[in-house]
N, C-alpha and C positions, 0 to 999 in steps of 0.2 A: 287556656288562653281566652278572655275576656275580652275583644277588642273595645275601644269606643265607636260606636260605627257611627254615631254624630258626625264624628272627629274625620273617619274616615269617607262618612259620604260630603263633608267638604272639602276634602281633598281630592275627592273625586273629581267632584265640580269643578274646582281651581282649575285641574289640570285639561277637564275638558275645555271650559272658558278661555283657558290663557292661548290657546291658538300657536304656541311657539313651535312646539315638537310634534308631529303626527304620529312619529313612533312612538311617544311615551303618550298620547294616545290609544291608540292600539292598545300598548301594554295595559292603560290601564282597564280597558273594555275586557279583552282577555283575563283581568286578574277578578274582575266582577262577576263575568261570566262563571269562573273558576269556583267559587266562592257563592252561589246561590243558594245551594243547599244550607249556608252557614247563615246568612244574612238575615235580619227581622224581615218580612213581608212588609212594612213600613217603609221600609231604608228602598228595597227593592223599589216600594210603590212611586217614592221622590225620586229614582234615577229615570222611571220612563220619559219623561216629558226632555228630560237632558238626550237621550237616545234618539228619540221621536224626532228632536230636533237636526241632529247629525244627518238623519235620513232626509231629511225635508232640506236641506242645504242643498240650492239651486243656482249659487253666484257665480257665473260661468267666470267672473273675473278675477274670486277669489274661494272657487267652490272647494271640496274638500275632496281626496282622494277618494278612489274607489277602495282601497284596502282600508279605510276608516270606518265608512260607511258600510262595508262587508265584516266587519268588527263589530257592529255597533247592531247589523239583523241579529248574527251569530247570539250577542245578548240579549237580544227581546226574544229569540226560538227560547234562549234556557231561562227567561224567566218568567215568560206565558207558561211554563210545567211548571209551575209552585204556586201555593195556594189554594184558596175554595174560589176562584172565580174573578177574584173583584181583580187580579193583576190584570186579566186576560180583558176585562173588559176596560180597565183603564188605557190599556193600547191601543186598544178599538177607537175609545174617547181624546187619545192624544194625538190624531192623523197619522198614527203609524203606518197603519194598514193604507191608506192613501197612497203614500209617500213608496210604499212596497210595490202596489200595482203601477204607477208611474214609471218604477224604475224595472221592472220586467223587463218591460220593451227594449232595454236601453242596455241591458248588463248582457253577461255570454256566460261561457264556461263556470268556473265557480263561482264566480260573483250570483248568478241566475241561480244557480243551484242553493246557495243560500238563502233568498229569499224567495226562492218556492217553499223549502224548509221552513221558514221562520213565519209566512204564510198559512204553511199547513198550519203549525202547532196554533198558529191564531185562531183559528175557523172550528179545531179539533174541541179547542177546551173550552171558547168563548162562542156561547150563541151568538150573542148581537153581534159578531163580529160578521157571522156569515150574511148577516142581512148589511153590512155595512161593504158588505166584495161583492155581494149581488146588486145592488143598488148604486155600485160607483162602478158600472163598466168591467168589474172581476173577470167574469164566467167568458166574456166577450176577450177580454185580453189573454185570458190561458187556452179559450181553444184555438184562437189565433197561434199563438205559440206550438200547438200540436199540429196545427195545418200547413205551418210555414215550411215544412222539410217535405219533400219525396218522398218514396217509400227507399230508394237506393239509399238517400242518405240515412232514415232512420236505421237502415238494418246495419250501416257503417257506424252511426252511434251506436247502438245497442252493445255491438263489439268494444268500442273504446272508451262505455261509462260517459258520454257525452250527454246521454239520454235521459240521465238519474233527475235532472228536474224537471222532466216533460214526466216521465215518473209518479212524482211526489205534484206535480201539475194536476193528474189523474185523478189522485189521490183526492186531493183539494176537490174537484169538480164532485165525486162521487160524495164528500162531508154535505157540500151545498145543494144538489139533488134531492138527494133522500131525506124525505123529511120524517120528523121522529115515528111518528104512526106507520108510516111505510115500514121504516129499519125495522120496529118491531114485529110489523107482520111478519117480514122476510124471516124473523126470527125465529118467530112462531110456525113457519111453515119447515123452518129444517134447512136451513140455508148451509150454517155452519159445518154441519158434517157431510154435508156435499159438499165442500170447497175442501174442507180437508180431505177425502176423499180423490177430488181431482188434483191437489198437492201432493197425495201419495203416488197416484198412480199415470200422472199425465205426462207428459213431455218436458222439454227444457222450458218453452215458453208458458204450458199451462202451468208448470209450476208456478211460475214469476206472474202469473195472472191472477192464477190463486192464491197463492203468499197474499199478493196487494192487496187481494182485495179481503182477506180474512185479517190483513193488517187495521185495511179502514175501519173494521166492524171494530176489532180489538180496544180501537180507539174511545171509545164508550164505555166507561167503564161498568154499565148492568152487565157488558158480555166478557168480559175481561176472561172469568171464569169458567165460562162454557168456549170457550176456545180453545183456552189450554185442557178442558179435562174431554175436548173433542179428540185429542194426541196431536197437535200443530206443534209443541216446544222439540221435540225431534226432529221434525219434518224442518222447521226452520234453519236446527243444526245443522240437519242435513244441506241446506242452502247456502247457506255460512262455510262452508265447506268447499261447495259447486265451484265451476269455473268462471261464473258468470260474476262480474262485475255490480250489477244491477240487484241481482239478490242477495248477494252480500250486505248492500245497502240494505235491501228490504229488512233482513233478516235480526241488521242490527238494530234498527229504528224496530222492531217490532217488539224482539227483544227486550226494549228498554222501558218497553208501554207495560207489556203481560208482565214485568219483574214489578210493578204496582202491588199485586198481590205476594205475600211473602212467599206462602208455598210457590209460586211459579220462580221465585229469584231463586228459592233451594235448586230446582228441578235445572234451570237453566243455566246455574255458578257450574251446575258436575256437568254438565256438557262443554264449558266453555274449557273448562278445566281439562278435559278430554282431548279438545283441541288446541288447547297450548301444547299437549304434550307429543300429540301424533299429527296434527294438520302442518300444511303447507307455510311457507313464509306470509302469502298474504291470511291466509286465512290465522293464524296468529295475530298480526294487527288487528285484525279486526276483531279478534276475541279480546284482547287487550282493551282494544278502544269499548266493546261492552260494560266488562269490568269499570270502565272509568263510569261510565255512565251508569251503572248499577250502584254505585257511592254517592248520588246524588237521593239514594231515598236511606232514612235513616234508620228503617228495620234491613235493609238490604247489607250494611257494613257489615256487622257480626257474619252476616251469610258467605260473605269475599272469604273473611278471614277464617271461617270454620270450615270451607272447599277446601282448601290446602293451596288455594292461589296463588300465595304468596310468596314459598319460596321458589315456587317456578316461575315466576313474573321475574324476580330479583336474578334468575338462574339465566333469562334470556338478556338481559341486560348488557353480559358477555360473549353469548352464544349466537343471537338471534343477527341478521344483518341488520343493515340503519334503518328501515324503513320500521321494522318489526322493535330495533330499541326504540328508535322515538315514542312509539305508539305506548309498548310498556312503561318505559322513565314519566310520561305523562299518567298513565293509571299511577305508580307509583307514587308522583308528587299531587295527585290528587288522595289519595290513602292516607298521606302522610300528614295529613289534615285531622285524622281520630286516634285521639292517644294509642288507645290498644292497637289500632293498626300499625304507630311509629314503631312499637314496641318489639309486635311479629317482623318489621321490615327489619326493624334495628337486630333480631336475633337470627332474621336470615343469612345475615350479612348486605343489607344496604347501603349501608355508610359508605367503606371502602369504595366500593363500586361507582358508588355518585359521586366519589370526590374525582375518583377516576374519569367521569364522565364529562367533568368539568373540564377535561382537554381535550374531549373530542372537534373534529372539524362541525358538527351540526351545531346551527346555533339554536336549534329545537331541543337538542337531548343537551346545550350546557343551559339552556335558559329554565329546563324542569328539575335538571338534577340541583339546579341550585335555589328554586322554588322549595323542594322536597329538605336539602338538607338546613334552608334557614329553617322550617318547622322543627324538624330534627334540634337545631342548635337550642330554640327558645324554647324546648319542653327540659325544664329542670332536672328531671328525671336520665336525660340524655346525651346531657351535653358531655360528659367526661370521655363518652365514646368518639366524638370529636372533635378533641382540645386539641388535637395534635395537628389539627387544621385551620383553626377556627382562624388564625393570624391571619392567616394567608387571603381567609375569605374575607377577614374585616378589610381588610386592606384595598382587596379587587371590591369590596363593595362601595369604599369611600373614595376609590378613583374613579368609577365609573358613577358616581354622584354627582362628583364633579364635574365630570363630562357633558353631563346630562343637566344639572341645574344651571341657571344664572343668574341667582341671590339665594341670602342665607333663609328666606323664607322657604324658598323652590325646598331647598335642599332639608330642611328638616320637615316638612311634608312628603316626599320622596322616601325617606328613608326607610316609613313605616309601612308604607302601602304597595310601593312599587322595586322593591330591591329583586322581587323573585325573577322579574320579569327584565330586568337589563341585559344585555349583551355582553359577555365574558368574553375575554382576550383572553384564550389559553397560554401563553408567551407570560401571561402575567402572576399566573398561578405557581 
């Protein structure tokens, strides 16, 4: 599949412009997001300024939600990861990064979480960026944010994952600190396997101290490689596993940085793999949720598919509870994006299962499975596997068009770009 992404980065636009729907909104930020790894670096580069914009939206009289604008970070964290640079800096140049420090102060729970995230990834891959958070009040606004709690409340987040962007806060501070000369000495001097070192052997906390901060280093890619051949892709596993909320996160963001290098996505596919099959319900999502994010690099695909991912991903689909299906139907419908992957999903038994899924009560796991199986439907090669459905789906997809459009323009721009992402009436299927 060939899209025209002209085609489809004006209808992008359309839908953000037209102001009518917030959820086909969303949808379409989420389907962008989804899709980065596919996109020319061109297409990506004209959607910042439409993003930037979202964010910078102040009309207290007709401002826009917060789950739009928590949509809209979500897509500049994944599209600052692509590229040699020039994305990372045009975000810097379209007052993104403004619009993110302004709205710290003002967000909470996830919302904050997300644009400390979409922060981080700013500062990480984009130098100018860091001189443009140091220079507008940055450093001052996030330790503010670390200062603002007690020590009772922080040890109260800590427990409840409330903590995770004061975290990634950390994180940020210690990118803009260290200036390049410094990191390398610290390099030079043996940093690395002293951190790994106090990861193997320290506490619950030094771990998550360690982790962090051999995450910040990871972040770089000269050290990418002397992290992982320090033994840290265990140790993280190991984390990824823990009880802890917090390093779960660490471990997946670190994860998704060290699978850069192919050998490390080999190294880190058989652990995750490991842990689909013997971990805990959460620590499954979260290995899930890796896996999605290791299909965002294009030597890492063959790597999913040659672990044996797959038919254990497809196997928890049934097995696993809601939290853990969401998490895989989403790696799923992201996979379902590379022919060879449809092919393994289509011979594990996917289909069946996703069509199944399109009755579930979540409307996460009918909005992926039917992401997943339009791919399924348009790869020629596949479609006979489900003709026995395919009615049912034309049918729920041209009622909820209708739903959703209010002209025949709406609706034949809709069709193309945004059918994965609509809302399924199980009752209708």
């Amino acid at each position: 599949m060939n899209p025209n992404w002209e085609q489809v980065l004006d209808q992008f636009e359309q839908v953000m412009a037209s102001g009518i729907d917030e959820a086909l909104q969303v949808d379409a930020m989420k389907k962008l997001a989804y899709l980065c790894n596919c996109v020319p670096e061109e297409i990506l580069n004209r959607t910042i300024p439409i993003l930037a914009n979202v964010l910078d939206d102040n009309d207290s009289s007709n401002g826009l939600s917060w789950s739009v604008r928590q949509a809209a970070a979500c897509c500049l964290r994944r599209i600052s990861c692509h590229g040699d640079g020039r994305l990372e800096t045009e975000i810097g140049q379209s007052g993104a990064i403004h619009s993110l420090l302004r709205l710290l102060p003002e967000s909470d729970h996830d919302f904050q979480r997300v644009l400390v995230r979409c922060l981080w990834c700013a500062v990480t891959f984009g130098s100018e960026n860091r001189v443009i958070v140091a220079t507008n009040g940055g450093l001052e606004i996030v330790v503010a944010m670390l200062n603002s709690c007690d020590e009772d409340t922080r040890n109260r987040g800590s427990s409840f994952g409330s903590m995770v962007s004061r975290e990634r806060a950390c994180q940020a501070i210690g990118l803009l600190e260290v200036r390049k000369r410094a990191r390398h000495r610290l390099v030079e001097l043996g940093v690395i396997p002293v951190l790994v070192e106090l990861f193997r052997v320290g506490d619950s906390t030094m771990k998550l101290v360690a982790g962090n901060s051999l995450g910040v280093i990871s972040a770089h890619v000269d050290y990418i490689r002397l992290v992982s051949e320090a033994g840290a892709i265990p140790l993280y596993a190991e984390l990824l596993q823990g009880p802890d909320f917090i390093g779960k996160e660490i471990a997946e963001d670190v994860f998704c940085i060290l699978a850069v290098a192919e050998e490390n996505a080999i190294s880190i596919a058989e652990h995750l793999v490991r842990i689909l099959r013997e971990g805990d319900d959460e620590s499954k999502a979260v290995a899930a949720d890796v896996f999605c994010g290791l299909s965002d690099y294009k030597h890492s695909i063959p790597v999913v598919r040659s672990s044996g991912a797959i038919p254990i991903l497809v196997n928890l689909l049934h097995d696993g509870n809601v939290e853990v299906r969401e998490r895989v139907s989403g790696a799923i419908a992201k996979l379902s994006y590379d022919e060879e992957d449809r092919v393994a999903l289509a011979d594990a038994g996917a289909v069946p299962l996703m069509i199944e899924v399109l009755h579930d009560e979540s409307e996460e796991l009918r909005d992926t499975a039917t992401e997943a199986l339009i791919n399924f439907y348009e790869d020629p090669s596949l479609q006979e596997r489900i003709s026995a459905a395919i009615d049912d789906l034309s049918l729920q997809r041209m009622e909820m068009i209708r739903l959703h459009a209010s002209n025949e323009q709406m609706v034949r721009s809709l069709r193309r770009m945004f059918i994965e992402q609509l809302t399924w009436d199980p009752d209708l299927v």
